[in-house]
C-alpha positions as CSV (number, residue, x, y, z in Angstrom):
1,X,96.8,112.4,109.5
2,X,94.7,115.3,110.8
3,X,92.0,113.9,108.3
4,X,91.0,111.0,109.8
5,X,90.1,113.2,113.2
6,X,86.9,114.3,113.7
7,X,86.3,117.9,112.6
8,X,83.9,120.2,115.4
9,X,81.0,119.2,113.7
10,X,80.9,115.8,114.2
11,X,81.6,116.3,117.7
12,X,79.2,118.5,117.8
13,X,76.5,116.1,116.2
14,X,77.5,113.3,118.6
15,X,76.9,115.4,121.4
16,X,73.2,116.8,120.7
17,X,71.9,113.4,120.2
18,X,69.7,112.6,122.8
19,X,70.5,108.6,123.8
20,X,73.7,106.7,124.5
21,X,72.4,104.1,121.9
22,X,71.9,106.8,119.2
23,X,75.5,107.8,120.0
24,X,76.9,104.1,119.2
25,X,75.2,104.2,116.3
26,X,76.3,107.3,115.2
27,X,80.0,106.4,116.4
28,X,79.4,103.4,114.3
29,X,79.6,105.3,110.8
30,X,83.1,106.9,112.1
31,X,86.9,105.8,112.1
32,X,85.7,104.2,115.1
33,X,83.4,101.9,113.6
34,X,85.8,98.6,113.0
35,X,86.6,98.7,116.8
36,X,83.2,99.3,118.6
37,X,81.7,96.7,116.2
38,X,84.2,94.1,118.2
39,X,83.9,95.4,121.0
40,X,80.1,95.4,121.5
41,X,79.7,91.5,120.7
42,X,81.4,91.4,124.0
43,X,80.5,94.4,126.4
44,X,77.4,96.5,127.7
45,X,77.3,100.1,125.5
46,X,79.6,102.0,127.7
47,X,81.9,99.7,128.0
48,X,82.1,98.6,124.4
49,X,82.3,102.4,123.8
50,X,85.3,102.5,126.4
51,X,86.9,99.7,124.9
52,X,86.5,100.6,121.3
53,X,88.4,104.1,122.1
54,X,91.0,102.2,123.9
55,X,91.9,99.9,121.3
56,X,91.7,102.3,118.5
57,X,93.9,104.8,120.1
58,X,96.1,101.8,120.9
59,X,96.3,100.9,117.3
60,X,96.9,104.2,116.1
61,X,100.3,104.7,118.3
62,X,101.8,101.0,116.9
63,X,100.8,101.6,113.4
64,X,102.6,105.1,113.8
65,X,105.3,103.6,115.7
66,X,105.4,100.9,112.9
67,X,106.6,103.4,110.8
68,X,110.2,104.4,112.5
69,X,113.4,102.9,113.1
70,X,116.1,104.1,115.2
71,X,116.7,107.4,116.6
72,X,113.4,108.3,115.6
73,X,111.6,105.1,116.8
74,X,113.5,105.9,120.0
75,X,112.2,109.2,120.7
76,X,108.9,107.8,119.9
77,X,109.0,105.4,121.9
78,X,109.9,107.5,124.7
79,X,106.6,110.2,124.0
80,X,104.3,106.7,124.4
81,X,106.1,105.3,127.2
82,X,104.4,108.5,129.4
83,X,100.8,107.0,128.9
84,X,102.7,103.2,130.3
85,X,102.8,106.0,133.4
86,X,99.8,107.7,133.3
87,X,97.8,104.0,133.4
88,X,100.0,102.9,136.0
89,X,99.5,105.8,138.1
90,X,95.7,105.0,138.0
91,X,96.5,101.5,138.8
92,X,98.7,102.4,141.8
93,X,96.0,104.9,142.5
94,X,92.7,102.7,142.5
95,X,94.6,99.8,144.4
96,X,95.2,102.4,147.2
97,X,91.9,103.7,147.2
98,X,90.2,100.2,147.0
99,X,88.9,101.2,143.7
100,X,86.9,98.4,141.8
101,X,88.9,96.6,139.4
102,X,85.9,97.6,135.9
103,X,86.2,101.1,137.4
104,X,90.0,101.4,137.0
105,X,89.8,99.6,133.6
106,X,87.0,102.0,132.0
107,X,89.9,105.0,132.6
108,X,92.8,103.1,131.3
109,X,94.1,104.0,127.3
110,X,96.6,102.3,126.8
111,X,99.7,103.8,123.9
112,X,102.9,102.7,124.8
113,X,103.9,99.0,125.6
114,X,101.8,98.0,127.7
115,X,99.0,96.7,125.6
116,X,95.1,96.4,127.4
117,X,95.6,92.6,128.1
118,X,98.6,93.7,130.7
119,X,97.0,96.1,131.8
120,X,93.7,94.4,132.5
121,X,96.1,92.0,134.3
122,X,97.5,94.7,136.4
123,X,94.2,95.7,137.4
124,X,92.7,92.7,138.4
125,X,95.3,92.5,140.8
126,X,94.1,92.6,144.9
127,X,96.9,95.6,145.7
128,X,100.0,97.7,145.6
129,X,102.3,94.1,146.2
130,X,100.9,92.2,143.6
131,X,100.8,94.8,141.1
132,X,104.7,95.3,141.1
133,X,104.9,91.4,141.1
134,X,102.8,91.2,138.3
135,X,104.6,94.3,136.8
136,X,108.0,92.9,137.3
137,X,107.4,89.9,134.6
138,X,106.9,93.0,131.9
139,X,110.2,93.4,131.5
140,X,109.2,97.2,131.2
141,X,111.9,100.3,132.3
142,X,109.6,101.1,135.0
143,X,109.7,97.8,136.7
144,X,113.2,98.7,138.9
145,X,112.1,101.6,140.2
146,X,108.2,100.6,141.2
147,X,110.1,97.7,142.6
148,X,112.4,99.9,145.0
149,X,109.8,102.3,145.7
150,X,107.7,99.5,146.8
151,X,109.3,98.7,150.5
152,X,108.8,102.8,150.8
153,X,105.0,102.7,150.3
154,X,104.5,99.5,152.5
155,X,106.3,101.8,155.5
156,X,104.6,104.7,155.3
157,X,102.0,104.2,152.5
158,X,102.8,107.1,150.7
159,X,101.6,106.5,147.2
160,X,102.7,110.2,146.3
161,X,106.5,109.4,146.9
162,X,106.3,106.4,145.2
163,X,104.9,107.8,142.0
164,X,107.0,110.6,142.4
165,X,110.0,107.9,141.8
166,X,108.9,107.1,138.9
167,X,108.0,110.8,137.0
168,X,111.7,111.0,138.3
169,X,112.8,107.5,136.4
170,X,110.7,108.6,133.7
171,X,112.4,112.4,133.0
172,X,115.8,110.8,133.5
173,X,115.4,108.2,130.8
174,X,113.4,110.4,128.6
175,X,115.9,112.9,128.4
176,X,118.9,110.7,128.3
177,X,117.2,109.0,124.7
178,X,116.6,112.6,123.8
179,X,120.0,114.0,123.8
180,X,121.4,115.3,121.0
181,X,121.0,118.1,118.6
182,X,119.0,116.7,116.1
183,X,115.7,118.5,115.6
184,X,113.2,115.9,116.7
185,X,115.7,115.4,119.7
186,X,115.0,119.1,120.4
187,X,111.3,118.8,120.3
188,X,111.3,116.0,122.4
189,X,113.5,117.5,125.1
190,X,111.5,120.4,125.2
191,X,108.5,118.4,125.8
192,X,110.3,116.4,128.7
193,X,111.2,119.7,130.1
194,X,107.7,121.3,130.1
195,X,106.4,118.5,131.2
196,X,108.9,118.3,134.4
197,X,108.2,121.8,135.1
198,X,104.3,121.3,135.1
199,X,104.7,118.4,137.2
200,X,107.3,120.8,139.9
201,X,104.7,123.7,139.8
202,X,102.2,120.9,140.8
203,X,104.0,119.0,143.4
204,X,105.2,122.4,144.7
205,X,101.7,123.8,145.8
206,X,100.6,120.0,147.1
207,X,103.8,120.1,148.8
208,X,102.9,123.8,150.5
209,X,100.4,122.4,152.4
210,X,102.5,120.4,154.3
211,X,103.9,123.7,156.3
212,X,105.4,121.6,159.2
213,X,108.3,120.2,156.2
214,X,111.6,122.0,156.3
215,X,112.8,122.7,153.1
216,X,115.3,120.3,153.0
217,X,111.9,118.2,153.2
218,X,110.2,119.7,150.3
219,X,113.7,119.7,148.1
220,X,113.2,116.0,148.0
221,X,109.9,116.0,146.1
222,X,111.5,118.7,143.7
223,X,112.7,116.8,140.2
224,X,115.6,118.2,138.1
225,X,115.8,118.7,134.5
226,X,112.9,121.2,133.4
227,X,114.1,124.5,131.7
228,X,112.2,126.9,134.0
229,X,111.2,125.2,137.7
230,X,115.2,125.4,139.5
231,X,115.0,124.1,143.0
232,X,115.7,127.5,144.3
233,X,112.0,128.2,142.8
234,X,110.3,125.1,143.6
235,X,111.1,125.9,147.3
236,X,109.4,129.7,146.9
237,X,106.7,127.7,145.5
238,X,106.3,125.0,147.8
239,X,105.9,127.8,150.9
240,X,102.7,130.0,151.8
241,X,104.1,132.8,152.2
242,X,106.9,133.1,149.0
243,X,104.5,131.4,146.6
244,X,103.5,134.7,145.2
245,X,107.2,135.3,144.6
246,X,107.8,132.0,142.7
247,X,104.2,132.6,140.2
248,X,106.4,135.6,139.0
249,X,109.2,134.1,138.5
250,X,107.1,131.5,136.9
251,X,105.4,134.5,134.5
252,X,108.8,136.0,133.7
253,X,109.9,133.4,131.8
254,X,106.7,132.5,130.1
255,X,105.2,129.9,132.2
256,X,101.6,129.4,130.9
257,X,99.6,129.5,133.6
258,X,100.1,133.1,134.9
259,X,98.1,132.5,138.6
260,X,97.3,130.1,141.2
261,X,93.7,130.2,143.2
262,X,92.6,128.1,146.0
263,X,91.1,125.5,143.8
264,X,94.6,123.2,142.9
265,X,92.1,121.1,141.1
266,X,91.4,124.2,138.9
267,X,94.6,125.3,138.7
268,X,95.7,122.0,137.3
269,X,93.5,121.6,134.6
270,X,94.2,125.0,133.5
271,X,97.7,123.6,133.3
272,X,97.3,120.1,131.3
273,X,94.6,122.6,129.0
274,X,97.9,124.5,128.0
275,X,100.1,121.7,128.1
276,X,97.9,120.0,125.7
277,X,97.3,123.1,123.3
278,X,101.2,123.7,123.5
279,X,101.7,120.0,122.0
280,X,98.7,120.1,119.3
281,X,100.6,123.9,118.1
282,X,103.3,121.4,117.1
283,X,101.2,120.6,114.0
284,X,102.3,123.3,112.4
285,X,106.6,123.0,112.9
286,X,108.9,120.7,110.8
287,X,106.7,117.9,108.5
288,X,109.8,115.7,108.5
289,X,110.3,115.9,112.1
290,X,108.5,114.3,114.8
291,X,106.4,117.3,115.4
292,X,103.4,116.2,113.4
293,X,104.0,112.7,115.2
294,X,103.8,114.6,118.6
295,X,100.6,117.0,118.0
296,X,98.6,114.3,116.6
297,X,99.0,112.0,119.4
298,X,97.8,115.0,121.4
299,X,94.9,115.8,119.4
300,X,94.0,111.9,119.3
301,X,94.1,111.5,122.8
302,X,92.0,114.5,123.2
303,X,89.1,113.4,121.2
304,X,89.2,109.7,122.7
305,X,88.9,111.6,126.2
306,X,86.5,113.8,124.7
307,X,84.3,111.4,123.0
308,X,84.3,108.8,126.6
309,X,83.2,111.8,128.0
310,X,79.9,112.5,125.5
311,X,79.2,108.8,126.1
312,X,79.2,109.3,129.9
313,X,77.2,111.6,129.6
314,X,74.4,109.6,127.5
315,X,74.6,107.5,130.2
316,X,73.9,109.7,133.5
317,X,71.6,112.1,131.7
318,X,74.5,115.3,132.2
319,X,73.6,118.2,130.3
320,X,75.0,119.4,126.7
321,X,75.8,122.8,128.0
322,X,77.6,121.0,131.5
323,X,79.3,118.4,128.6
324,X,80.5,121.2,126.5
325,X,82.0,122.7,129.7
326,X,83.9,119.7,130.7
327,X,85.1,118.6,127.0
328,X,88.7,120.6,126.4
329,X,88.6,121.9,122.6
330,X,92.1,122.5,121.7
């Protein structure tokens, strides 16, 4: 599977070459080929770039999915169904910033079920409302829950809660598919869990600077289920002046980002960086497990970002070293 990724040097090829239009052509004579040729009868460079990622990411995860049957379909299933969350998240996200409707498109990649026709759909939609109408016809697992966080957000527009409700619907269902004791049920559930606490230790320090919340406040944002964040530490977290007691509580038990500065934004990339190397390790566990299933996805994803970020860059004239800075090499 690793074969069919592009090694460094490619990358590295695609990167010095000095025009967005060398890039296509250059992109053209990769695994990518197939899918940019469709796409650029039909779109402007970028975009056809854009789409052509999109779509061949997209058919990776059904061909692989294509594969399985069962338990291990299931638990498939349920490592796509978190990019169905990530591109609804950006939905929710432009819609409540007034984001155009090509701008939220160019960052969609779509895995799981949702396929880029719904979610072109879901984007052209005029806000938050019609987007859960829309969504409700899916028949997808997130539909209940965007549905009753949806008279939440229209009280107090609070687009935070509501996606909070549904990385909460998410870890519940995720981890429900992934009991068990099976291997691949093991792997999964770990990956659930260090995902949840990622997403804790995130929502903890957003949540800190909101220091006129009681901590019965804050406990509300906390989710349950990781193997490290408890809610005891999310709270030490979530306050100014105990943070610095919660990050070591956070490094005794081998959390992978060891500090926290000023710069959240920073901090968090730090922590999808590790996140993202800790799934591409998996590579190297159990071949008849879903391990290889899980690290490849990872390693996939990161060169679709990776390459949409090279073509950007053609674009707006950003430097190599500047590129090289941004693209995360795992």
């Amino acid at each position: 599977m690793r074969s069919r990724l592009l090694d460094p040097g490619r990358m590295e090829e695609l990167l010095v070459l000095p025009t967005l239009e060398g890039f296509v052509q250059a992109l053209n004579n990769t695994p990518y080929g197939h899918d940019l040729q469709e796409a650029l009868a039909r779109f402007p460079a970028l975009q056809a770039v854009d789409v052509a990622l999109a779509r061949n990411f997209y058919h990776t995860t059904t061909k692989i999915l294509s594969f399985a049957d069962g338990t291990p379909r299931a638990l498939i299933e349920v490592v796509l169904i978190r990019w169905d969350l990530s591109n609804l998240r950006l939905i929710l996200r432009g819609k409540h910033g007034g984001t155009a409707q090509e701008d939220i498109a160019a960052n969609l990649i779509p895995a799981g079920s949702l396929n880029e026709a719904a979610l072109r759909e879901l984007a052209s939609q005029p806000d938050i409302p019609a987007v859960v109408g829309a969504f409700s016809g899916l028949e997808h697992p997130f539909a209940v829950p965007l549905s009753e966080g949806l008279r939440g957000y229209l009280e107090t527009k609070d687009l935070f809660a509501l996606e909070l409700r549904l990385e909460r619907f998410y870890a519940e269902h995720g981890l429900r598919v992934a009991r068990g004791g099976g291997h691949s049920q093991q792997v999964v559930r770990s990956l659930l869990q260090a995902e949840l606490d990622a997403t804790n230790v995130k929502t903890a320090f957003k949540v800190q600077r909101a220091a006129d919340l009681s901590p019965e406040a804050k406990a509300r944002f906390f989710i349950p289920g990781g193997r490290i964040v408890s809610e005891d530490l999310f709270l030490l977290l979530a306050d100014r002046e105990t943070a610095e007691q919660g990050m070591k509580g956070l490094r005794v038990q081998g959390f992978p980002v060891k500090s926290v500065s000023d710069d959240l934004t920073a901090f968090e990339r730090d922590l999808d960086l590790a996140m993202t190397r800790a799934q591409t390790g998996l590579y190297l566990g159990d071949p008849l497990g879903i391990d290889i299933v899980v690290a490849y996805l990872a390693l996939k994803y990161n060169e679709v970002k990776n390459l949409r970020l090279i073509a950007r860059s053609k674009q707006l004239g950003i430097s190599r070293d500047r590129v090289r800075r941004e693209m995360v090499v795992v």
